[in-house]
N, C-alpha and C positions, 0 to 999 in steps of 0.2 A: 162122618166127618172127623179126621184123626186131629185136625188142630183149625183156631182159628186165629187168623190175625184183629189187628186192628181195625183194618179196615174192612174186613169184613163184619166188625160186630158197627162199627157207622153206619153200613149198608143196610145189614139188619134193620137199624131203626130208621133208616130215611127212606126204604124201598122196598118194605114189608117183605124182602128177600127173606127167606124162611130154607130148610132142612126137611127132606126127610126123615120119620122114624124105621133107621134100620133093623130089620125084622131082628136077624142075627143078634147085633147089640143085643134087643129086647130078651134073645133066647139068654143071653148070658146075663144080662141083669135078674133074669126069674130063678136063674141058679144058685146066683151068690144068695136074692130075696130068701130061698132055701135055709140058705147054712146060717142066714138073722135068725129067722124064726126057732130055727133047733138052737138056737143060745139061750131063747125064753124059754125052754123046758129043763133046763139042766142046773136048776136054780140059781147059777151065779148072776152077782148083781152087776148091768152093764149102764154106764151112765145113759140118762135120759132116753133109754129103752123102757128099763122098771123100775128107773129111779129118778127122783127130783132132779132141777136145775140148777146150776150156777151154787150160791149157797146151801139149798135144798137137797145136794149130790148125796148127800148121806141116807137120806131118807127112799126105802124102800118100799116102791108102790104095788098095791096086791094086783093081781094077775086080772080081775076084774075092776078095774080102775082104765088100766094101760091107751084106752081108746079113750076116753075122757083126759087122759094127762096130755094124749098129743094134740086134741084138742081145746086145752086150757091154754097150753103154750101159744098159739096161734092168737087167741083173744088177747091174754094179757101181757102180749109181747108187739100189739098194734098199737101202739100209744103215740104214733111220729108225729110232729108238730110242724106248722106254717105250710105253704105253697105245695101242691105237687108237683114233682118230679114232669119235667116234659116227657110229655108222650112218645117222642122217639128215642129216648133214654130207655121209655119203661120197655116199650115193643125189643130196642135193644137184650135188655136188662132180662127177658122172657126169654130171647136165644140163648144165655148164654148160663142162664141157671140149668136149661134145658141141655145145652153140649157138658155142662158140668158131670149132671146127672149120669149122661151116656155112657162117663166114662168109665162108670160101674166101681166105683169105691163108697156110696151113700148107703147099699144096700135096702133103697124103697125098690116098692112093686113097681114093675112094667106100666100097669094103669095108674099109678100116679102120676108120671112122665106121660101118658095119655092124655090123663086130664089137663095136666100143663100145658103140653102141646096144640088142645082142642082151643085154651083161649087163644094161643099164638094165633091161631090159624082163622080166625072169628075176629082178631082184630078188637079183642075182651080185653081194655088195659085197665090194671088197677089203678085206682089213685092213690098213692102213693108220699105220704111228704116228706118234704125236701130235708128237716131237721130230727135227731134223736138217736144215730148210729154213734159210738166212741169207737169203731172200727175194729174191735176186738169181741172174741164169740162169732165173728163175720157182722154184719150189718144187721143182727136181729132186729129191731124198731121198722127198717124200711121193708122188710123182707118178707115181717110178718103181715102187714097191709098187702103185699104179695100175695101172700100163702091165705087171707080173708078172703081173694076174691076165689080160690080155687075150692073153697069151702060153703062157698055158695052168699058170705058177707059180707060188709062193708059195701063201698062204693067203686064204681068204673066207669072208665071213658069207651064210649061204641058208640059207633058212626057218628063222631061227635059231641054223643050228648053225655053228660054225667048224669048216672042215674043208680040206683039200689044194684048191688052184682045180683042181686035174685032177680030181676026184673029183665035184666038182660040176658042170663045164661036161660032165661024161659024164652024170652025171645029168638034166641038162637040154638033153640031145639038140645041145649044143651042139663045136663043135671049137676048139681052141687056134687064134692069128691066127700066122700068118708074116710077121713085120714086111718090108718093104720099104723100099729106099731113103729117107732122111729121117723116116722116121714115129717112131722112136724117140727121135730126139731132139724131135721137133717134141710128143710124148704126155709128155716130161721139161719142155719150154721151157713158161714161160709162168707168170704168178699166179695161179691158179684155185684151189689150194687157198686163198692168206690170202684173196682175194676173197670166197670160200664164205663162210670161218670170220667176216668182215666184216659179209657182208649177214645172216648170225644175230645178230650182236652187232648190230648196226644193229636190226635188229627186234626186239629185244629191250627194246633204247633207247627207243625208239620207244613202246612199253608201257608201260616206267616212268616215261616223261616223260607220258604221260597219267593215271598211278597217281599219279601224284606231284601233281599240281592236284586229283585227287579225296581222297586224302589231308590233306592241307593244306585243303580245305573241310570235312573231318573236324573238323581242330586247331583250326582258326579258329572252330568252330561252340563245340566243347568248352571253348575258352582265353575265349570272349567279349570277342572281337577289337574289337579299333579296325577300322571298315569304309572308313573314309576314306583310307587310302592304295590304294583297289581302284577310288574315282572316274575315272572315264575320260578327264578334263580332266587327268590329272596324264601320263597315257602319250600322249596326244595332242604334250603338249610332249616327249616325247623317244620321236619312234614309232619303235622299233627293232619288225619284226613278231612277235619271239616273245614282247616284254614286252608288247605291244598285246592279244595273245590270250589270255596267264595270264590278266592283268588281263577279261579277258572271262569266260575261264572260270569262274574266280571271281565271279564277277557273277552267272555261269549257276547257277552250284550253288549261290550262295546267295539267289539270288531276290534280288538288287540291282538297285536303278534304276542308271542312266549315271552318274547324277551325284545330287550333295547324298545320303549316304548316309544313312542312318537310326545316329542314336549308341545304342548298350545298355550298352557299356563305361564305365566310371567313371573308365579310364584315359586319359591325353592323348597317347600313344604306346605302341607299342607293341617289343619287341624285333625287330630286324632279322631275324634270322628268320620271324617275321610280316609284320612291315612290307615288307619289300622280295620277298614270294613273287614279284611280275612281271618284276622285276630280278632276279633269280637264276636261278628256272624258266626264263623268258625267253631268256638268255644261252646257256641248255643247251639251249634247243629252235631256236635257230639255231646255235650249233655245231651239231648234231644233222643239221639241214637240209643245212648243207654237206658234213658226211661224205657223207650217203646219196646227193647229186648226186654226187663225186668217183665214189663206187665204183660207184654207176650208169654211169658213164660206164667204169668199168673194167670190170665185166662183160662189156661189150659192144663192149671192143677189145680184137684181136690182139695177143698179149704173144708170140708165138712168135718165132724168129731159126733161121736168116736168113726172111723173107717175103717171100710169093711177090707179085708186082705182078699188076695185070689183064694187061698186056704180056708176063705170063712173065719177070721179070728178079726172081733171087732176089738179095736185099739184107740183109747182115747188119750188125745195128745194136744197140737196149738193150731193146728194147720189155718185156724180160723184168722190167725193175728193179722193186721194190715199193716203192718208196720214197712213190710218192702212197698206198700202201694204208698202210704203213708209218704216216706221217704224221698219218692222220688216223684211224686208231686209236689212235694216243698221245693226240689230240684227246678223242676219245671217251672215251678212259680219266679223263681229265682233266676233261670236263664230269660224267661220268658219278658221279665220287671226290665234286664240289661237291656233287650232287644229294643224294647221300647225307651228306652233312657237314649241310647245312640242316637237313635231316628228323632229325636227332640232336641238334640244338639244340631245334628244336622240342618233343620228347620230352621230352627234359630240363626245358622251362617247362613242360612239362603236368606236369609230378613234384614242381617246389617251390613251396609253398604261397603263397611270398610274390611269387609271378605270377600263380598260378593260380588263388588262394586256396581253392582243396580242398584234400584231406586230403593230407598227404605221402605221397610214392610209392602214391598212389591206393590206397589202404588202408584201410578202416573201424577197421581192428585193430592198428594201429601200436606196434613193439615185438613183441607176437606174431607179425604178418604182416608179410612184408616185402615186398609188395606188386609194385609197377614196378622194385624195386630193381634187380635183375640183367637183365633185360631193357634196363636203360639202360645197363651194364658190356657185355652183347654186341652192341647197336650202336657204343656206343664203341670195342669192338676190332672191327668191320667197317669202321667208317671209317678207322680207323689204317691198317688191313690194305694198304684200298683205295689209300690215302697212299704205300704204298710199291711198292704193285702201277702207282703212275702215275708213276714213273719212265719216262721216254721211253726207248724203245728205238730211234728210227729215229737216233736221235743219234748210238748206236753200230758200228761196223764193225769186225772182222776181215777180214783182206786173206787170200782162199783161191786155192785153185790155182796157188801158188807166185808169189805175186802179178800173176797174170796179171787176175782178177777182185780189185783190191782197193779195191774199195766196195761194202758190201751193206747190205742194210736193214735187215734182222731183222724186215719184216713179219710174218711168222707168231707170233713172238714176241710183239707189239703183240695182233695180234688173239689169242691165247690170254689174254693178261691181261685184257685187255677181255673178255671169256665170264665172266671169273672175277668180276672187279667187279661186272657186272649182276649175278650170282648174291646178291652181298653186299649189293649198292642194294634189290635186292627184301625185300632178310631185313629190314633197316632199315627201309624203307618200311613193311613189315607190323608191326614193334614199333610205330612211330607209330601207325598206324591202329588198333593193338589198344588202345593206349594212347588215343586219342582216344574210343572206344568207352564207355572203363572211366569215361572223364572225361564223356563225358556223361548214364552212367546215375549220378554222382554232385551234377553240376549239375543240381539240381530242377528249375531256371527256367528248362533251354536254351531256347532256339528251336529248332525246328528245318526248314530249308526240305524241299520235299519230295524234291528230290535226296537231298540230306545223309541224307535218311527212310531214303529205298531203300540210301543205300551202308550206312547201319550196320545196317540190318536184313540185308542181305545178310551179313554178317558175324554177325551175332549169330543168323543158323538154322545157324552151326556152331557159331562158337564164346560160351558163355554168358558174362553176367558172372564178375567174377573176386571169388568173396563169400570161399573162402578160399583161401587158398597153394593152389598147384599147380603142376606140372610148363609151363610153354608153347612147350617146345621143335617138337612136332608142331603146335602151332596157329598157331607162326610161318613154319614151314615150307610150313601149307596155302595162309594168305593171302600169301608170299611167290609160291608159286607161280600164285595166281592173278594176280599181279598181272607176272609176269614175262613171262607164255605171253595177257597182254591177253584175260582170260576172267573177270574180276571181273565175271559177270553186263551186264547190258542198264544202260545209264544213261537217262534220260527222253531221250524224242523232243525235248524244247525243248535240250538239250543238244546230242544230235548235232547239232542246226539249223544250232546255234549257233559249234561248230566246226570 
């Protein structure tokens, strides 16, 4: 496999989709493994081949040590604190160390990529925690709990159960690996875990940026929008391509011509919110695009130190640093905080009368029933939430290893936050949408195009009108998750056409 997307490393982890080992590859990783081992005969000292770590670089290891040092690394570099990693991160996170390897710049042996591959394939996930990566050196802390279960220690998940990796890899007829020169540190080097936890948060993105244009044809149907800011003469003059395309989608879902809109609204504007859906969504769906080219592009290069050349000459350098994942996960965090701030203003004019001219907080029974009230208070504290979760982390560094390493990224950091925001963009999206719902079975007169038909009928064979008070915590939580995991049912074929 010469490259992998995004979405195939999601796949990876939610549908045990696995790779082949190409024979070939393997013939040319045994080549390069060659031209490592002839570097330890020739006395020169190559980092963390025959020489210490990080600080420790200086120190030259005797030739009878070298398999104990790549073994130390692996122990006192497992130190990661809190929660493991979800299991479909790790099965992930196991593809893609493994397409790393393949691409023959590590310079390990063939059977260590074996061995890695025998847990993939056995469905052997390490456990993993979630805390202890500064995202530079690559993700040593998470990487190394990686590299424990390939060594026959620490803990794993199989068939469920968390248990001793020895207890398991004996269960599955499998044997503990004996690291060899290089392979420990080179299974430590490298950004594969924030890259993982990236291209999830990316696809996830990814979802709500198209939940988010289906949503907002909800609002717009329900509010009885001004449609003339959605004319296609107006994104023409400023065609940036992801305000070209709201501006389309909108058009799609609501059965609009290109141009000269059809007026129903009484109003002569409308709230930016409304108005500006192609300049907002827009904005997010090109940030959005550039994330996923950066990490695209990281998947699919060697992060490891030193690397091996096609020549055999090992070169040590930064390739480890996360700083582009780093970067554009604070990106993401930051488009992703906007997306969710719009769709809570939105909500909020489908709630008061003197925009929407329905009933306050979508209520028949106002004073008894309190309708949309608190539904608008916990998107309010999601967007807050989000607000402080989008604090940039790549901005910050601690200087580790006695400031031998004193620049780091805190990629891991970034992409954890970001996992957490989509979580909250999704819950808000789904108040909108539920809210848009409630606003159209109160609007006698909607229109409604036949899109808009299907997304709110889609919705409403779970959840019913809201005729009195009730609980909507699980109902926000269903269409939250439909609309996170990109499973809000089929939209019409003139849609998909369309973008």
């Amino acid at each position: 496999m010469d490259r992998i997307s995004i979405d195939q490393v999601v796949q990876f982890g939610k549908t045990h989709l696995s790779f082949p080992l190409d024979p070939a590859a393997m013939q040319k990783l045994s080549l390069l493994r060659t031209k490592v081992e002839s570097k330890l005969t020739d006395g020169h000292a190559v980092y963390g081949v025959n020489t210490g770590f990080g600080f420790f670089s200086t120190c030259v290891i005797p030739k009878k040590d070298l398999l104990q040092l790549q073994l130390n690394i692996v122990r006192s570099h497992a130190c990661g604190v809190g929660e493991p990693l979800a299991l479909e991160w790790v099965r992930a996170l196991l593809s893609v160390k493994l397409h790393n390897f393949l691409q023959g710049g590590s310079g390990i042996r063939p059977e260590c990529i074996t061995a890695l591959w025998n847990l993939l394939q056995h469905d052997i996930l390490p456990v993993i925690p979630r805390k202890g990566s500064v995202g530079a050196s690559g993700d040593l802390a998470p990487l190394a709990h990686l590299a424990l279960a390939l060594i026959g220690e620490g803990e794993v998940f199989w068939k469920g159960t968390r248990m001793p990796t020895a207890e398991a890899l004996e269960k599955a007829g499998l044997t503990p690996y004996v690291l060899q020169e290089k392979e420990g540190l080179s299974l430590l080097n490298g950004t594969q875990v924030m890259s993982t936890l990236a291209a999830f948060a990316l696809w996830e993105a990814q979802n709500l940026l198209d939940a988010a244009d289906r949503v907002s044809a909800l609002s717009l149907t329900a509010f009885d929008a001004v449609l003339e800011p959605f004319d296609a003469r107006i994104h023409d003059l400023r065609p940036h391509p992801g305000q070209v395309l709201v501006a389309k989608n909108i058009r799609v879902l609501l059965e609009l011509p290109e141009t000269h809109m059809p007026r129903t609204s009484t109003r002569v504007q409308d709230p930016y919110s409304f108005r500006c859906i192609p300049q907002v969504h827009g904005a997010a769906r090109d940030g959005i695009a550039y994330c996923v080219q950066v990490i695209e592009r990281e998947l699919n290069s060697i992060t490891d130190n030193p690397v091996v050349t096609a020549e055999g000459d090992l070169l040590s350098g930064g390739n480890f640093h996360g700083q582009y994942v780093a970067q554009v996960m604070d990106l993401t965090r930051i488009v992703m905080t906007d997306l969710s701030s719009i769709s809570e203003r939105r909500l909020d004019k489908l709630l008061c009368p003197s925009f929407s001219q329905l009933p306050a907080l979508l209520t028949e029974n106002g004073g008894l029933e309190s309708g949309f009230m608190i539904p608008q208070y916990v998107a309010a504290a999601l967007v807050s939430e989000n607000k402080v979760l989008s604090h940039p982390a790549s901005i910050d560094t601690i200087p580790t290893s006695l400031n031998k390493e004193d620049h780091v990224s805190m990629g891991p950091i970034s992409c954890h936050k970001a996992l957490e925001i989509n979580q909250n963009v999704a819950k808000v999206l789904a108040i909108e949408a539920l809210a848009a719902c409630q606003a159209m079975d109160l609007r006698t007169t909607c229109l409604r195009s036949a899109p808009v038909e299907q997304l709110y009928q889609q919705i409403r064979s779970k959840i019913p009108y809201v005729q009195q008070d009730r609980s909507l915590s699980a109902e926000i939580e269903l269409v939250a998750s439909w609309l996170l995991n990109g499973v809000w049912g089929d939209l019409s074929v003139e849609y998909k056409e369309a973008v």
